[in-house]
C-alpha positions in Angstrom: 91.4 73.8 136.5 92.0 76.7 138.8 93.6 76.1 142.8 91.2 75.6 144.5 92.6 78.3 147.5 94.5 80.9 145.2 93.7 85.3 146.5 93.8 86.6 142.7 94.3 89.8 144.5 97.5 89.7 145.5 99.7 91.9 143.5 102.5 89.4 142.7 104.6 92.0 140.7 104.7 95.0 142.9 103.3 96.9 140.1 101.4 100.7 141.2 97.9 100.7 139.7 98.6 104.6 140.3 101.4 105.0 138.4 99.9 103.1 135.3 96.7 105.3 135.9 98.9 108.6 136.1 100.7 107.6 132.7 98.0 106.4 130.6 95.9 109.7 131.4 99.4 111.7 131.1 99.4 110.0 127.4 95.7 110.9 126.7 96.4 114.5 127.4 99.3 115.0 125.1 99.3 114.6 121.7 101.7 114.2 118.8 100.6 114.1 114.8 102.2 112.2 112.6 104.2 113.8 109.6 105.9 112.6 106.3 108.1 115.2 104.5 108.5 112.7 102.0 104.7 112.8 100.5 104.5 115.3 98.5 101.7 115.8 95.6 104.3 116.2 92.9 105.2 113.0 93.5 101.9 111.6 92.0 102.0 110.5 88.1 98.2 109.6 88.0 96.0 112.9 86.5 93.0 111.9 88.4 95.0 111.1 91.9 96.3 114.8 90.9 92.1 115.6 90.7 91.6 114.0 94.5 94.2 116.1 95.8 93.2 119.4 94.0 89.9 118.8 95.1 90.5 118.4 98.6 92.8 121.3 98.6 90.6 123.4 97.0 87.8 123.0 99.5 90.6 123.1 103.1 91.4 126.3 101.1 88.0 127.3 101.3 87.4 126.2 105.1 90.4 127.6 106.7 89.3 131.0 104.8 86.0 130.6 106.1 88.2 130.3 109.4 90.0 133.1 109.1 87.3 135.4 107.8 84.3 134.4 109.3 82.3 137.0 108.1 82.0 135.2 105.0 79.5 132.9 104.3 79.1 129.0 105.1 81.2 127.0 103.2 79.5 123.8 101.6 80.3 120.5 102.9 82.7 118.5 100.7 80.6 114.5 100.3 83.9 113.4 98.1 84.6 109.2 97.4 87.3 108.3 96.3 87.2 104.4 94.6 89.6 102.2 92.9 90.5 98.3 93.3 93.5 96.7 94.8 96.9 98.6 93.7 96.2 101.8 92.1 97.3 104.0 94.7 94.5 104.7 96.9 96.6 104.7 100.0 99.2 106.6 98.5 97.1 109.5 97.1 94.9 109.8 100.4 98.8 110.0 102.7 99.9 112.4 100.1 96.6 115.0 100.6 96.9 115.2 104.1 100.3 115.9 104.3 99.3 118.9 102.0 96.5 119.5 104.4 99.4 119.5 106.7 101.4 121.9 105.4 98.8 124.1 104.6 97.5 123.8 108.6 101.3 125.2 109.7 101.1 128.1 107.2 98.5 129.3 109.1 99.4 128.1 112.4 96.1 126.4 112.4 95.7 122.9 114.9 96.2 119.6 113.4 92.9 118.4 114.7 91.4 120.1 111.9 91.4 116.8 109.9 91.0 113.4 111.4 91.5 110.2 109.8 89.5 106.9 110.7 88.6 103.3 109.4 86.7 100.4 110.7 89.4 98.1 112.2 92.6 99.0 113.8 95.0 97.5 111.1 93.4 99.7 108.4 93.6 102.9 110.7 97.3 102.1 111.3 98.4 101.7 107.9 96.9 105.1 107.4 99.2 107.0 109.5 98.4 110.3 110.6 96.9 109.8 113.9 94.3 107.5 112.5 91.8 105.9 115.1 89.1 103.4 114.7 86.1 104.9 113.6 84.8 103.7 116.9 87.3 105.3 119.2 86.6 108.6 117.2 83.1 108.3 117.7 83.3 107.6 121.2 81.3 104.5 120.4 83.1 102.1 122.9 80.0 99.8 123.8 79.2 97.5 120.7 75.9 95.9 122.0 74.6 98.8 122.3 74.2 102.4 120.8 72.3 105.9 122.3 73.2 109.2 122.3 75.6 110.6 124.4 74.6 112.4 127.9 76.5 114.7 130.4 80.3 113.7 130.9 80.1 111.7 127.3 78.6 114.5 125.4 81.3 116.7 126.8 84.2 114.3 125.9 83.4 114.1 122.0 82.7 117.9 121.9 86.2 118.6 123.0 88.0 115.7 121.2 86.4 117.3 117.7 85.9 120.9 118.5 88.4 121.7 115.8 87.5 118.9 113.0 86.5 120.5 110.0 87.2 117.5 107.2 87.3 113.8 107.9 88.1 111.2 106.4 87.2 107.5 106.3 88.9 104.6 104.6 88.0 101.0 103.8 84.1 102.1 102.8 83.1 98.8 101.9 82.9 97.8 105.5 81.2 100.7 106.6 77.7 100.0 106.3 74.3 101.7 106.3 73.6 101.5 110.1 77.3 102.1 110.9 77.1 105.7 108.7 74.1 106.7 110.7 75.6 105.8 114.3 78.2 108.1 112.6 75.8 110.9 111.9 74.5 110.7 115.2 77.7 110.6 117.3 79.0 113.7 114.7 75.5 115.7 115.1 75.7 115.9 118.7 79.8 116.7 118.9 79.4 119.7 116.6 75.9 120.8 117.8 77.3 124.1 118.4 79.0 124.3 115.3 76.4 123.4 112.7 74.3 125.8 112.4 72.5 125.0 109.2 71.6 121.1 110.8 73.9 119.2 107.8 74.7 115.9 108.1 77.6 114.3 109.5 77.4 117.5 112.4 78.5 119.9 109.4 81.6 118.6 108.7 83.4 117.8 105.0 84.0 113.8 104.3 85.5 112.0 102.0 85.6 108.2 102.1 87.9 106.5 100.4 88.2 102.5 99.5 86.9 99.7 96.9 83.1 98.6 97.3 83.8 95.7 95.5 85.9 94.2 98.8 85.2 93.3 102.7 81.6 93.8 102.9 80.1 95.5 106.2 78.8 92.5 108.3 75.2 92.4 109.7 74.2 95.6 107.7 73.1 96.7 104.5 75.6 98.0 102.3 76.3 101.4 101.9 75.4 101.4 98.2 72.5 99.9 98.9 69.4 102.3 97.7 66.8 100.2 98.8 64.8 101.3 102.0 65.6 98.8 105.3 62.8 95.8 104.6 60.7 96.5 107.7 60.6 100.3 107.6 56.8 99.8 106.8 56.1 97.7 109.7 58.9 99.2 112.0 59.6 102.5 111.0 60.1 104.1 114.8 62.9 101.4 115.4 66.0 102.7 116.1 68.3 100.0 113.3 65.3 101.0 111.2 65.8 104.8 111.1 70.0 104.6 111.5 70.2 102.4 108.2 67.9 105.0 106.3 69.6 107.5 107.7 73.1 106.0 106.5 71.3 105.5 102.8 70.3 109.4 102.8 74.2 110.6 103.0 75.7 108.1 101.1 73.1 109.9 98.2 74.7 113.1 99.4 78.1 112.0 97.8 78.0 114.0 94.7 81.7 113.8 94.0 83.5 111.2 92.9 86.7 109.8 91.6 87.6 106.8 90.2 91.3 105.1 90.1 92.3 103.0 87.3 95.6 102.4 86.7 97.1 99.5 88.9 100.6 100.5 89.7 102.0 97.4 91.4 102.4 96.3 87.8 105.3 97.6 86.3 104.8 97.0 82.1 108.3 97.9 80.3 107.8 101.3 78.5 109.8 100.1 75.2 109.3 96.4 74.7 111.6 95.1 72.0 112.1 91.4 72.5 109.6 88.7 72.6 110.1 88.1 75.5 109.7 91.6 76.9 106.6 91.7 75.3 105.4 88.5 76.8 106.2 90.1 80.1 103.7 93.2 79.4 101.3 90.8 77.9 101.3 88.4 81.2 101.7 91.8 83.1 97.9 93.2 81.5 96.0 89.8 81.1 97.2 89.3 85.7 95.1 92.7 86.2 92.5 91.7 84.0 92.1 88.2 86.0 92.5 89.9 89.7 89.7 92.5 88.6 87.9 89.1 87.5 88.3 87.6 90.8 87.4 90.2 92.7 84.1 90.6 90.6 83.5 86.4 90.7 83.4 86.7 87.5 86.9 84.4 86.9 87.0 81.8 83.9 87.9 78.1 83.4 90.7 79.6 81.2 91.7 82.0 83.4 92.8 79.3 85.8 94.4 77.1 83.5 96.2 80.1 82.7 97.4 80.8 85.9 98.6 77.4 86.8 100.7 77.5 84.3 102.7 80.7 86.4 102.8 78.3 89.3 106.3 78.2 90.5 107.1 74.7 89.3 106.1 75.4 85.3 108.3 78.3 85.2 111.2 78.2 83.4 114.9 78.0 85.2 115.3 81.4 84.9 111.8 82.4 86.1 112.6 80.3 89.5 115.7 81.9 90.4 113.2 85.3 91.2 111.4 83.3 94.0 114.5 81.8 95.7 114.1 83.5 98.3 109.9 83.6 98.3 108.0 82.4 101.6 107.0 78.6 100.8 102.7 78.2 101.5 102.1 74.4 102.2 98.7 73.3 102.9 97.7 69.9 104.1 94.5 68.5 104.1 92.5 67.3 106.5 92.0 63.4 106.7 88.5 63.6 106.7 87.2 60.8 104.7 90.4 59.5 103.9 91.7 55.2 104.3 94.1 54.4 106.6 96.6 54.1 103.7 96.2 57.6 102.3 96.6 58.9 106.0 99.6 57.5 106.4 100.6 58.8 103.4 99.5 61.8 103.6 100.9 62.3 107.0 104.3 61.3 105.7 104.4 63.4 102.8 103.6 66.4 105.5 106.6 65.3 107.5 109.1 65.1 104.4 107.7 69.1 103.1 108.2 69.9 107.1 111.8 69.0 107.0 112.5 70.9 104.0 112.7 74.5 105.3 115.3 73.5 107.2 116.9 71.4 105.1 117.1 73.8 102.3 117.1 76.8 104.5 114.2 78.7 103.4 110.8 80.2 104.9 108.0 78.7 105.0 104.7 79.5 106.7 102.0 76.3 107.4 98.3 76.8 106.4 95.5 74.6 108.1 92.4 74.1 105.9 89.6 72.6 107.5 87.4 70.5 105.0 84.5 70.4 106.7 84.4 74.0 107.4 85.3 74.9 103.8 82.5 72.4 102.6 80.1 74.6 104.5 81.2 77.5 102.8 81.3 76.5 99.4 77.7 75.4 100.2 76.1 78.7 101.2 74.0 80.8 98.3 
């Protein structure tokens, strides 16, 4: 319970509300973009990453021409996705464009901002690198209960912060759903009303999205991929979720390019298997992928999990073990919901005996909590 006489107030630490100001708007005004010498498109063994990136180069060729030359006529906006499940490079591919992009930019002495990189959470944005944002924060969409177009002091903000975008890109698509892509359009139309002067989506500007559909799907909204019109835009049509998640279902059909990853490179099949037992290995290696592309489509078999227990850590031979020495140990205890007296006891001191063995043994470990009535709920929905 809070004292009940306490001046919340007071500034106990002496710390200047001014100088914090003064530095945080000091950091909004300059500006530093990321750069990795070490991506490089030759670097990329896949032919159809090699297609993404020739693709995109193709068409920044194009734009900064168009740049250059502006006498020539509009270029056509690039509606590119790029798919592929967990693995194959996505990430990889995407870093290695825009540090292309990048160089190209400096050969030309043309700004950085040109491109702009986003995603729907912050974790996603940051493992992107080069200066990626929230989609949110690039948007300027900071109030999340609420969503209208931008007036006066707001509408001059987002024209500045993307007066020089010509390409952006968006990762993790499968979150980004049908209303989301038309908050998008919006927010883009009115930041680059100056700019597109044949009244495209997306305010004129190139996009590609990148991700796997088949993952995190976008929450309260109707997929992306989803063709069917929103169910009440015959008795609702004039509301505004109405019009924003047909609007997000009209440029998602404006994606006319596409390209598909396939090859999973976080398995590593030996190139000249001679032995049995190298051969198992590449055997394992494809029959994993074709189980993770199972699971991923709910699609997984009673055989494919007999399978895999038999890869669990403890059913491997010596030699197998000796790779996972120093592996993080997952423990999971149950809850004792519904459980005797006798198998709580139990149960609570087999959890004490697999506590003291980290430090016992003198490895990680890392605890999980699963909650059985909470997982019961789950496994019960349609």
């Amino acid at each position: 319970m809070n004292p009940p006489v306490f001046n919340y107030c007071v500034n106990e630490h002496d710390v200047s509300l001014d100088a914090v100001r003064g530095m945080w708007e000091t950091l909004q005004e300059s500006s530093h973009q990321y750069c990795d010498e070490s991506l490089h498109r030759a670097t990329l063994g896949d032919d159809h990453q090699q297609l993404f990136v020739d693709i995109i180069l193709r068409h920044v060729n194009e734009l900064t021409d168009n740049i250059l030359h502006p006498r020539k006529k509009t270029v056509k906006q690039l509606r590119l996705l790029f798919l592929g499940t967990a693995g194959v490079g996505k990430t990889a591919t995407v870093q290695s464009a825009l540090q292309e992009i990048l160089r190209h930019l400096q050969s030309f002495n043309l700004p950085f901002d040109f491109v702009r990189v986003a995603a729907p959470t912050g974790c996603a944005a940051f493992n992107m690198h080069f200066n990626a944002t929230t989609i949110h924060r690039l948007i300027h969409h900071f109030r999340l209960g609420s969503f209208a177009e931008l007036k006066d002091k707001s509408l001059d903000r987002i024209q500045e912060a993307l007066k020089q975008v010509r390409i952006i890109f968006f990762d993790e698509v499968s979150v980004i759903g049908r209303q989301f892509m038309g908050r998008i359009d919006s927010r883009l139309t009115q930041a680059k009303a100056g700019f597109n002067s044949t009244s495209a989506s997306l305010g004129g500007l190139s996009s590609v999205l990148s991700g796997d559909p088949a993952q995190c799907e976008a929450i309260s909204d109707q997929q992306l991929y989803d063709t069917s019109a929103h169910r009440e835009t015959a008795s609702a049509s004039e509301a505004r979720k109405v019009q924003l998640s047909n609007t997000g279902m009209a440029i998602y059909e404006e994606f006319d390019h596409v390209v598909v990853l396939s090859k999973i490179h976080r398995l590593t099949q030996l190139s000249d298997a001679k032995t049995e037992e190298q051969r198992e290995y590449n055997e394992r290696c494809v029959r994993l992928n074709q189980i993770q592309l199972r699971m991923r489509d709910m699609t997984l078999t009673s055989d494919d999990y007999f399978w895999l227990c038999k890869l669990k850590r403890s059913a491997r031979p010596a030699t197998d073990q000796l790779f996972f020495k120093d592996a993080v140990r997952l423990m999971e205890f149950s809850s004792h919901y519904g459980q005797t007296a006798k198998r709580q006891r139990a149960s609570g001191t087999t959890a004490s005996i697999f506590a003291r063995m980290p430090k016992k043994q003198k490895f990680p470990s890392s605890r999980l909590r699963r909650f059985m009535k909470a997982s019961r709920k789950r496994m019960a929905c349609p």
